[in-house]
N, C-alpha and C positions, 0 to 999 in steps of 0.2 A: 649447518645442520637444518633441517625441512623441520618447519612448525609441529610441533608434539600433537597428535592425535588424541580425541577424549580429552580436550581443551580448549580455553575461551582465551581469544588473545588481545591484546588491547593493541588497538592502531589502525590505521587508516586499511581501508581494504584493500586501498592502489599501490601501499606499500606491502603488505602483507603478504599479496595474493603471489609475490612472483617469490616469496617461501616453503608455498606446499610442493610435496615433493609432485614432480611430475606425473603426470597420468595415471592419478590415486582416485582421485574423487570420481565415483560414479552417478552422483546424484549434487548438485548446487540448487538450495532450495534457499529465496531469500524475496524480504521485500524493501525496497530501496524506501529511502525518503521521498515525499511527495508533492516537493516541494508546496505546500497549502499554508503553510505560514506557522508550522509546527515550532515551539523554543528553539530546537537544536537545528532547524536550519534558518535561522532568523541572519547569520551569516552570507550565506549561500547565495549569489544569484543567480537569475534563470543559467544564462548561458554556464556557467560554476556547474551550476545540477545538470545539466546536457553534460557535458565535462566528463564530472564522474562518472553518469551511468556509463556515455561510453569506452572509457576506458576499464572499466572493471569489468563489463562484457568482454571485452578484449583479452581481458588478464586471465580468462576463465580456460579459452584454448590448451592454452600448454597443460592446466592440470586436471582438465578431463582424460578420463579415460576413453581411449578409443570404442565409440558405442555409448560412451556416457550421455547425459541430459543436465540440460540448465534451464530451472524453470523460475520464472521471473512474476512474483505477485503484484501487481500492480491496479490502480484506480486509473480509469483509462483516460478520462476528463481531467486537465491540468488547468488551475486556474490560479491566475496571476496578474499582480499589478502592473499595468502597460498605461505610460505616462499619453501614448499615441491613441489612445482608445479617449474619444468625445466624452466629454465630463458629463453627460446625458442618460437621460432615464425615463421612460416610458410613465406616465404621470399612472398609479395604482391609487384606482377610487376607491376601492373599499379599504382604504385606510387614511382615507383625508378625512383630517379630523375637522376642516370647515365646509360649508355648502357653497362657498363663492366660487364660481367658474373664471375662467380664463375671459370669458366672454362679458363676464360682470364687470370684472379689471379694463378691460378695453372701453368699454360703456363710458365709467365712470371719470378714464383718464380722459377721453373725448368729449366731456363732461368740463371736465376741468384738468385741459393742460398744463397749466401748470402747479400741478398738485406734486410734490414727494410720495414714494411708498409709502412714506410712515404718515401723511393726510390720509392717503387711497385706504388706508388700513380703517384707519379710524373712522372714514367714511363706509367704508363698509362691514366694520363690525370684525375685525376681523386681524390676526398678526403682520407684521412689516415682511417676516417669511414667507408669507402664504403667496403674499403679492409679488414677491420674489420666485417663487414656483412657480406659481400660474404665467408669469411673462416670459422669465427666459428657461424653464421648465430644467431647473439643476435639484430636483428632488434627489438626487442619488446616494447611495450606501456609505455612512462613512461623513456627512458633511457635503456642503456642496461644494469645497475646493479637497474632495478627497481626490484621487485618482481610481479609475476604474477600471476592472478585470477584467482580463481575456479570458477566454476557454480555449482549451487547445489540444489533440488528441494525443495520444500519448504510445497506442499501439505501432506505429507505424516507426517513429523514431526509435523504438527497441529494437524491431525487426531489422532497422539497417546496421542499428550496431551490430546486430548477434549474426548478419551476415558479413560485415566488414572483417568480422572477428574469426570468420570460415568456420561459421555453426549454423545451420538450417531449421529454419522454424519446422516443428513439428506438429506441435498441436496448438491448439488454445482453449483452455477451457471455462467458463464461464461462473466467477461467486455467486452464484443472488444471495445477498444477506439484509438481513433486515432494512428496511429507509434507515439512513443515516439523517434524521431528524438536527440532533443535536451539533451536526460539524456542518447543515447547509442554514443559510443565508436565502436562498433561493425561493424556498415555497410558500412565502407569501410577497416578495418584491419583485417578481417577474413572473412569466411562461414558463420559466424552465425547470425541468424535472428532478426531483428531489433525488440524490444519488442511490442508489442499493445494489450496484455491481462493482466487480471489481475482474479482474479477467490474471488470469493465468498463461504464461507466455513460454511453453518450451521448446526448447533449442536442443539438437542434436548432436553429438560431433561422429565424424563420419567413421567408420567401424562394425565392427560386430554386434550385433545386439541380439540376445536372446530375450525372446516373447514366451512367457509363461503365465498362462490366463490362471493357472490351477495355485497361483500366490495369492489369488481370492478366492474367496468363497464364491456359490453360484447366484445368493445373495447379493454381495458387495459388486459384483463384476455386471448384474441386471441392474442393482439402485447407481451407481456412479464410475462404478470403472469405466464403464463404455459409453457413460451420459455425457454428451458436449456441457449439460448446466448442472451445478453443483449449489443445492440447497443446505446452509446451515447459520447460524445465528453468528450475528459478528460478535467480539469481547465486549461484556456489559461494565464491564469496569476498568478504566485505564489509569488509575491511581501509582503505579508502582512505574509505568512505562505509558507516554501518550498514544503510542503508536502499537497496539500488541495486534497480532491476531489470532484465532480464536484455532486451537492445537489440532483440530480437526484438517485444517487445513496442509502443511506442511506431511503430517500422516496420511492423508491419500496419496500423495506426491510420494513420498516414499513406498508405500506399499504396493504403490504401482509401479514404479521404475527403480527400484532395487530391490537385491535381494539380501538373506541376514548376513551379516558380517558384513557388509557392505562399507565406504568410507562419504558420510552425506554433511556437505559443508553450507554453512550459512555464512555470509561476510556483511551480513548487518545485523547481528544475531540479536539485539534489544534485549529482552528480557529473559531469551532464552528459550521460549516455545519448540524451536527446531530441534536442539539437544534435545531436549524431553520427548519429542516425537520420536526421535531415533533410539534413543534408550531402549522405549517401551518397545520396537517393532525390533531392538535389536543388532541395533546398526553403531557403527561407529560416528563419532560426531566431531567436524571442528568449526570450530567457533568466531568471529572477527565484530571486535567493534571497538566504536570510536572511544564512547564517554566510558571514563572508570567509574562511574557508579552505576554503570549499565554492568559493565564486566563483572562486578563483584554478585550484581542481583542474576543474574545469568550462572555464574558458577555455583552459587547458594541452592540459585532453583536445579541445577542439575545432581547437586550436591543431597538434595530431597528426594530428589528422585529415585539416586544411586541409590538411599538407605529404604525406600519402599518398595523396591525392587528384590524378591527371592530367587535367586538359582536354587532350583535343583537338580541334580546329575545323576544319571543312570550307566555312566559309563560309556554311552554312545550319544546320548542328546543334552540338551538341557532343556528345560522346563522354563518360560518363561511366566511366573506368577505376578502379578499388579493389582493389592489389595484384595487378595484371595482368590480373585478370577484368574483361570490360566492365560495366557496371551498367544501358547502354542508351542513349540518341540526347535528346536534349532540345530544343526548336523555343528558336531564339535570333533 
């Protein structure tokens, strides 16, 4: 029997995925784990998470629909512990908390060769660390016998999956969400740029597709239907799920590449954002994830949903009401 539709199912998505009935889903909206050092993949290693993604790209094939789409949210910089990366770090003056130069330390040892750091220190006024910095310069992140992170891109390695998988990149579209202040490391210990993108990665499968611009408004299709970059605020609060992202997201994806009654799957579903996007715009929803106390918060939130949601019927359409504002007409 093919996984029940308008359902959140628990279990791995590489086992799952070869459940839905074939060539149902017109729309796969998800975003994988990223690998950063989240609880739930504290498991995981790199090559583990290469792994899964590309295999669950894979799996995606057989249950698109001919003309369907699979768009892939992702943070396009992967950074990760790599025991091969120089335990080294770029010495950051405006955060040394002493005035003793590297240059002061050499002085001093040629001075008095045979002094200890912990003399050199006290001769200079100054910690047994600091003279440890300034010589063999292990100021780095974490301790100086931490290991230190790669960067590493992330777009490129989708795309081979989702061609290995005989899907065709189609588009890409562009988050800008607020700096993520709070999950980098980065803007004050290095040059490098504080995150606020995230990119959007769809895939095609080869088929029919109809293009209907008039599924937006003349609004919606001038602000982002047809915008490469997509401005809106990340989730301010990730209390319930570490990883949520912010409903507006998955709902453009939808409202651009399906249409209602549509069947729109997520197989990393988290907290559930996806279901609720598809509710509200109309759409069928199934659901895939790992942790059961994801699954239960996932079914709850869509279970809120269902009950804040009004049909009304005229015999030919339905009404779709959400909190007293209509949402639009749907052909029944």
């Amino acid at each position: 029997m093919p996984l029940a539709v308008d359902e959140i199912h628990q279990g791995d998505a590489q086992d799952l995925l070869g459940q839905v009935e074939p060539e149902s889903v017109a729309c796969s909206v998800w975003s994988p784990p990223y690998h950063v050092g989240k609880t739930y993949e504290k498991d995981t290693s790199y090559e583990g998470w290469r792994t899964l993604l590309r295999n669950v790209i894979r799996l995606h094939y057989p249950v698109l629909k001919p003309g369907g789409f699979l768009a892939v949210n992702t943070a396009d910089i992967l950074v990760f512990p790599d025991e091969n990366m120089p335990k080294l770090q770029a010495m950051n003056v405006r955060r040394q908390r002493s005035s003793v130069t590297r240059e002061d330390v050499l002085a001093a040892k040629a001075a008095h060769p045979d002094y200890s750091r912990y003399q050199l220190a006290e001769l200079l006024g100054c910690s047994e660390q600091t003279i440890d910095r300034r010589m063999n310069g292990n100021n780095i992140r974490g301790g100086k016998y931490a290991t230190q992170t790669r960067v590493h891109l992330v777009g490129g390695m989708i795309e081979s999956a989702g061609s290995e998988a005989g899907l065709f990149l189609y588009d890409r579209r562009v988050w800008h969400k607020d700096p993520a202040w709070q999950n980098s490391k980065w803007h004050t210990l290095s040059y490098r740029s504080v995150d606020e993108f995230e990119y959007i990665y769809i895939f095609w499968k080869p088929g029919p597709t109809v293009v209907n611009r008039n599924k937006l408004s003349t609004r919606e299709w001038t602000e982002w239907g047809s915008r490469g970059v997509w401005r809106f605020a990340s989730v301010r609060s990730n209390k319930e799920h570490p990883a949520k992202f912010p409903i507006e997201l998955p709902r453009r994806v939808i409202r651009l590449l399906t249409a209602p009654g549509d069947l729109v799957l997520d197989c990393f579903m988290g907290s559930g954002t996806t279901a609720v996007a598809a509710i509200r715009e109309g759409r069928h929803y199934l659901g895939m994830e790992l942790q059961p106390e994801y699954v239960d918060l996932a079914r709850r939130t869509c279970a809120e949903e269902q009950d804040n949601l009004t049909l009304h019927f005229d015999g030919q359409s339905q009404e779709v009401v959400l909190d007293g504002q209509s949402q639009g007409t749907l052909d029944i």
